[in-house]
DOPA-869221 format. One record per residue (C-alpha): x, y, z. Coordinates in steps of 0.2 Angstrom, whole numbers, plus 5000, padded with zeros to 4 digits. Example, Ala and Ser with C-alpha at 12.3 -4.5 7.8 and 13.67 -1.06 7.14 Angstrom:
! DOPA-869221
506249785039/506849955036/
! end
This chain:
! DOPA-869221
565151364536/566251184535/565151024534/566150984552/565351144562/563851114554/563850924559/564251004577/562951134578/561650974575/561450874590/562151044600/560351154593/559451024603/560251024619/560351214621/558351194617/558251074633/559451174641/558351344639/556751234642/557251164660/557851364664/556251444657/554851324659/554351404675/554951544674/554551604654/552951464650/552651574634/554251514627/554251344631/553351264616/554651374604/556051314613/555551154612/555051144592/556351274585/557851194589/557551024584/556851094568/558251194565/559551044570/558350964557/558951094542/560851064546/560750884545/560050894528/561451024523/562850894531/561950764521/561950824506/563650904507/564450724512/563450664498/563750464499/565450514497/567050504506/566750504525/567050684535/568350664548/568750784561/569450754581/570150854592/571050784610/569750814624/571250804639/572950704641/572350534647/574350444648/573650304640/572250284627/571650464619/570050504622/569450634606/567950724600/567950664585/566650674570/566550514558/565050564544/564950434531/563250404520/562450304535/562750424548/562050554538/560350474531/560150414549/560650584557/559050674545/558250524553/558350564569/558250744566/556450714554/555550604567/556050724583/555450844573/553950784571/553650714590/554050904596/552650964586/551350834591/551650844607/551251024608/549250954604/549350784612/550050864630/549551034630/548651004646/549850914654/550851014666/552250944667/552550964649/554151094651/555150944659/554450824643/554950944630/556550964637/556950794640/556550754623/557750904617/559150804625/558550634620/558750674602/560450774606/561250624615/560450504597/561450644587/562650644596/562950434593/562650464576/563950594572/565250534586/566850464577/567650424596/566750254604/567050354622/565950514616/564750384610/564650314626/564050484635/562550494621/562250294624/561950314643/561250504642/559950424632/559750284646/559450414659/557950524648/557150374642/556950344662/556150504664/555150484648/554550304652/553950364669/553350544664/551650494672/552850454690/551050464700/550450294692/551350124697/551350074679/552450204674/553550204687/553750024687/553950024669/555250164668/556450054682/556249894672/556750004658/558350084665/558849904674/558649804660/559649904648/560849934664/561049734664/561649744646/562749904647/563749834660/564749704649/564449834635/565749964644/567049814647/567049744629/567249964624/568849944636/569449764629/569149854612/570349994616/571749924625/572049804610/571749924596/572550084605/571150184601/569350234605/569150314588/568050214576/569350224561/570750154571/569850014578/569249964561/571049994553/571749884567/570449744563/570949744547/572549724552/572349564562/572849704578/571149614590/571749494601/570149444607/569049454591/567549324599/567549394618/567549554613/566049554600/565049444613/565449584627/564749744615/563149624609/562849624627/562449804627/561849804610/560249664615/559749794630/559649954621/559049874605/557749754613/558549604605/558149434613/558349384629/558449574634/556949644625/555549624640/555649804645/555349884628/553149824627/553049894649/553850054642/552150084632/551650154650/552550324644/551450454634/551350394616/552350524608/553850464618/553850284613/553850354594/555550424596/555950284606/555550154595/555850254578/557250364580/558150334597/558650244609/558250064601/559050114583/560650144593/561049974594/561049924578/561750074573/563250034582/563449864577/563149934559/564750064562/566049914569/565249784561/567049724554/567549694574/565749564574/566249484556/568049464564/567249334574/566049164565/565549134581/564849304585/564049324569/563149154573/562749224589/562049374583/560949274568/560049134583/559749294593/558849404577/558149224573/557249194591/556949384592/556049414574/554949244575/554449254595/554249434595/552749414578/551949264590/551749394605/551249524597/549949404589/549049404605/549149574610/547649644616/548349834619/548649914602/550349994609/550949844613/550749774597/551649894589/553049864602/553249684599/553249734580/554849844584/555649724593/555349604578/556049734566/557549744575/557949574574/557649604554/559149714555/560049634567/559849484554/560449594541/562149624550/562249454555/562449414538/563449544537/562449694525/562649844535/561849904521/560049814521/559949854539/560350034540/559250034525/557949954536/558350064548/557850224538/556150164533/555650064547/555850234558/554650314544/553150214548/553450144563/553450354570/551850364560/550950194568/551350264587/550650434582/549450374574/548750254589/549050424600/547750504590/546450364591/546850344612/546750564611/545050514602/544550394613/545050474627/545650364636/546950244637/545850094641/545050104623/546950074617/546249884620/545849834601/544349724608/543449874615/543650004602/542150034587/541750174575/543550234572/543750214555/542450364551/542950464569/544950474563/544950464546/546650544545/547250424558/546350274548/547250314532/548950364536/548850204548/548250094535/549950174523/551050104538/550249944540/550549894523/552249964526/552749854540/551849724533/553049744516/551749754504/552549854486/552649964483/552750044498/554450064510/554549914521/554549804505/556149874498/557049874513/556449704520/556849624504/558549694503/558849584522/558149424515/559249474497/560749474509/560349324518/559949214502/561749264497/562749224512/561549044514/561949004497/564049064499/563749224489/564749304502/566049264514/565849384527/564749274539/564649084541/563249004529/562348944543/562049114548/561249144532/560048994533/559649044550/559149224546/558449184530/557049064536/556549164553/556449324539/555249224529/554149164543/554049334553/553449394536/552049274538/551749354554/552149534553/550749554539/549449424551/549749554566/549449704555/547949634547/547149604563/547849774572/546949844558/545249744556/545149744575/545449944578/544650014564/543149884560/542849814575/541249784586/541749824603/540949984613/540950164605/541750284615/541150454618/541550574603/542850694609/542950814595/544450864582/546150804588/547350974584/547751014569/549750974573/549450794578/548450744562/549750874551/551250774557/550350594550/550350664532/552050714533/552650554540/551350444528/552550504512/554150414516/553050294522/552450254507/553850344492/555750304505/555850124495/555450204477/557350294480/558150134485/558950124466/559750314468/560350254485/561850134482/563250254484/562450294503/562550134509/564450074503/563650014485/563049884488/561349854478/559749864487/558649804474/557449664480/557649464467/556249384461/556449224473/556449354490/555049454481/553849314478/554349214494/554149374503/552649444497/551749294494/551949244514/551349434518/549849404507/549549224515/549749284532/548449474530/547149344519/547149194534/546949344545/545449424539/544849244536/544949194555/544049384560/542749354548/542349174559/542849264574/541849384571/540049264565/540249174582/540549294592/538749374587/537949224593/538649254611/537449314622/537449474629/538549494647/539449324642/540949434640/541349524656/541349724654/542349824665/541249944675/542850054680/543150094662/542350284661/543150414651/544650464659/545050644656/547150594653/548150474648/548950484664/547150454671/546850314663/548450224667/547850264686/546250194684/547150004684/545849954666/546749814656/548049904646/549849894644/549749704641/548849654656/547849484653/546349504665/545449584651/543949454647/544349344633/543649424615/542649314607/543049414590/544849414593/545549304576/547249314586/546549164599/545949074582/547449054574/548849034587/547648914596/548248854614/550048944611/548849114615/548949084631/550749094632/551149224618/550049344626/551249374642/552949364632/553249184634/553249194653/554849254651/554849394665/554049254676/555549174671/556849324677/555749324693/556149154696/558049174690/558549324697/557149414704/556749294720/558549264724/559249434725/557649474736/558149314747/559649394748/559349554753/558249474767/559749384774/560449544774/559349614781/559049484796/561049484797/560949674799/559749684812/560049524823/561749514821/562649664819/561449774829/561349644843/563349684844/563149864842/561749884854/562849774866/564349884865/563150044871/562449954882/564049894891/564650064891/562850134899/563250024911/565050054917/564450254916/563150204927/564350104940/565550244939/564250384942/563850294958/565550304964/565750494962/564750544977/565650714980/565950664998/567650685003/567850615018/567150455004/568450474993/569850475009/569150305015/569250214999/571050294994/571550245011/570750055010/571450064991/573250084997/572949955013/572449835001/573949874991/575249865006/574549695008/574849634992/576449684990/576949615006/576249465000/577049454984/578849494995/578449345005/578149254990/579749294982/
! end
């Protein structure tokens, strides 16, 4: 079989598994876990065969005319260079692994058919933006994955978290996707093609009219589906969803497609100073704002969102810099244990059972209660917090390598500036990161809040899939020096100056952390007892759909009583306050966008109703009333009718003869 109908048959297995799901789910429920696991792992086998056929070689290539469009052809086609590859088994590994935990984590759930299917065809339409060499096939996985991330997001529709959430979701990205599809167009008309290899041999050839405007248009797009700054407050709501679904979302999916993209056109953004400058302020605000929110984060999933959302600014800094290289790389192992965090923190909620203990300031005993969750999670801390050896070091150093080189004129590709920019937001979000994952980790595993009931063994699948995850977590970096020819040769190896900058910071921010717990921690024991409000409503709630329902402080809502053993509050001081909702920037967007539009539609409304009806109910009513009037006159009395023909043609006679006078 050729490496292209293996590369089709890969995002293809997963959408016949959501295909068979939907069909069966009610009908077959025995086959509904098999259809859901099977073909992903399956899909999963092939993308390692097409890996390791292409190799880090020359790119496969293979398109075929869907239909006569007159104009610009529109192909499925099939680009497979070294990135699309590693990021397909990507994709592929971390789906796998999400099908197979959610088999424990939602086996009660009946609405689980519908989940496992929408998964299916989420990890098909990600595929299907990895393999797809033709920007308009691209497009149908960009906005299929749009569409299921709004089902996923609101799988718990009954709660108004989640269904508020899932909107926010879609209309955010929406937002971004709509100057996303015109800069797709501009793109086109001035290169000829949607296929990806035409586009970049016209840019090489000076063939883009519009270098700036169209790479402003796509960044659009790319800030909404990769959470970039200002377009990134729906990613920490989306946390409503069950946990397994913001794993694929954050680690595999939806938010890696952005970067992804930009990663496969990057020479379109480099044609442009301005839009690489652009693209390094908004990594730069993203990465540092993003480490300050989720500084204050009280609900563990939140954390890890914001942390997402700061990663992606480390590889949207990365191709700022121009190293698509250093952020795929980042890419790879950042979905490694980032997929392992999620899954882990849904093992500790499935322990806890409930969501409401996902508040870190509540939870107590969990180190001994998950000790698979509490290692494996410990091996992904240090990960993101890019402690060596394990795999966030490597690939975090080899963003801050690239932007040293560009700040000091190394490279050409992307304006100096740029590289300064990226360079020192990279070195302080280091600081950050590794302060945020020090107190994720003292305040979850060793903290002093209230013991939840024991609920037994989470299955054997959830706590399998940690293990499997925690080894790239911990080994993916280690392969970084065999990796070149993957990632178009360029060297990955971390210098001495990013190293020691680097991991210095980490260590300054982890060590001030656990400083500021341990205080934390000595003054809040002298607090009496009841001085911190508890939450009475806060029983054991037998879901996580339950416990989204029962309105407890989670998913980043603030009217949680303050924690006095919170090290977050010691070190970020009055900013707290602010970081903990985002920076007020929703509160913003209600002021900017919200209110109007809702102003708006009133005036609609009142314009509706008391002016257009008003003319409407007027018409009717006139024509009631000359209905009426001529009812009255049809008596059915003939001698009636001959009187007024007969005073009718008298009247007549007399004006004619009138008129004859007259004339």
């Amino acid at each position: 079989m050729t490496t292209t109908t293996l590369a089709l048959l890969v995002p293809l297995l997963p959408f016949l598994g959501a295909a068979a799901g939907l069909l069966l789910g009610r009908t077959a429920p025995g086959f509904v876990r098999p259809l859901a696991v099977l073909p992903t792992l399956a899909a999963l086998v092939l993308a390692v065969l097409v890996a390791v056929r292409q190799g880090g070689g020359k790119a496969v290539d293979a398109a075929t005319q869907l239909t006569p469009t007159g104009s610009v052809p529109i192909e499925l086609a099939l680009h497979i260079d070294g990135f699309a590859a590693l990021t397909a088994v990507l994709v592929a590994v971390v789906a796998s692994c999400v099908q197979i935990y959610s088999t424990g984590y939602l086996r009660d759930d009946p609405r689980y058919p519908s989940y496992a299917a929408l998964v299916s065809l989420f990890t098909s339409a990600m595929l299907l933006v990895v393999y797809s060499g033709d920007l308009m096939v691209l497009l149908v996985g960009w906005e299929v994955m749009g569409i299921c991330s709004y089902f996923l997001v609101g799988h718990y529709w009954e709660t108004p978290e989640a269904r508020a959430a899932s909107l926010k979701a879609f209309l955010v990205t929406k937002l971004g996707d709509v100057p996303f599809l015109i800069g797709l167009f501009a793109l086109a008309a001035d290169a000829g093609t949607f296929r990806i290899t035409g586009i970049l041999g016209s840019v090489a050839a000076g063939g883009i009219d519009h270098p700036t405007v169209v790479a402003l248009l796509l960044l659009a797009g790319v800030a909404g589906k990769s959470a970039q700054f200002p377009l990134h407050t729906w990613l920490p709501d989306a946390m409503a969803g069950p946990t397994p679904v913001s794993a694929l979302i954050h680690a595999a999916t939806m938010v890696a497609a952005g970067v992804y993209f930009v990663a496969r056109l990057l020479p379109v953004f480099a044609a442009s100073a301005a839009a690489m400058t652009v693209l390094a302020v908004m990594a730069a605000l993203t990465m540092v704002g993003s480490g300050l929110a989720a500084l204050a984060q009280d609900d563990i999933k939140r954390v890890l969102a914001y942390s997402t959302i700061g990663q992606l600014g480390y590889m949207s800094g990365a191709l700022a810099v121009g190293d698509r290289g250093a952020a795929v790389f980042h890419l790879l192992s950042h979905g490694a244990f980032k997929a392992l965090l999620f899954l882990a923190a849904g093992v500790v909620i499935h322990a806890a059972g409930t969501n409401s203990l996902a508040a870190m300031s509540r939870m107590s005993g969990l180190a001994r209660r998950v000790p698979d969750a509490y290692w494996t999670m410990t091996v992904a801390l240090l990960a993101l917090a890019a402690i060596p050896p394990f795999a966030g070091f490597f690939s975090k150093e080899a963003v801050l390598v690239a932007a040293e080189h560009t700040a000091l004129g190394d490279r050409d590709i992307a304006p100096a500036g740029a590289g300064w920019i990226v360079f020192a937001a990279g070195l302080l979000t280091a600081l950050l990161t590794a302060a945020y994952a020090a107190r994720l980790w003292l305040l979850a595993f060793h903290g002093k809040g209230t013991e939840a009931p024991d609920h037994g063994r989470q299955p054997i699948a959830m706590n399998a899939v940690l293990w499997v995850l925690a080894l790239p977590s911990l080994a993916f970096g280690l392969t970084v020096t065999s990796l070149d020819d993957w990632f178009d040769g360029n060297a990955l190896t971390p210098t001495t100056t990013t190293a020691v900058l680097g991991t210095g910071l980490a260590l300054i921010g982890g060590l001030v952390t656990y400083a500021a717990w341990r205080r934390a921690t000595a003054r809040a024991a002298h607090v009496p007892i009841g001085a911190v409000a508890a939450h009475p409503e806060a029983e054991p709630a037998a879901s996580e759909a339950e416990a989204i329902a029962t309105h407890i402080p989670a998913y980043g809502s603030i009217a949680s009583a303050p924690d006095p053993a919170d090290p977050g509050r010691l070190l970020l001081g009055p900013l707290h306050r602010h970081a903990a909702t985002g920076f007020h920037l929703d509160a913003v967007y209600t002021a900017l966008f919200v209110r109007p539009v809702r102003a708006a539609a009133s005036l609609v409304r009142f314009l509706d109703r008391e002016v257009v009806e008003t003319y409407v109910r007027g018409a009717g009513t006139t024509t009631g009333l000359l209905g009426a009037a001529v009812r009255r006159a049809q008596t059915g009395n003939v001698q009636t009718y001959l009187s007024v023909l007969l005073a009718g043609s008298v009247v007549l006679a007399v004006a004619a003869v009138l008129v004859a006078a007259g004339a």
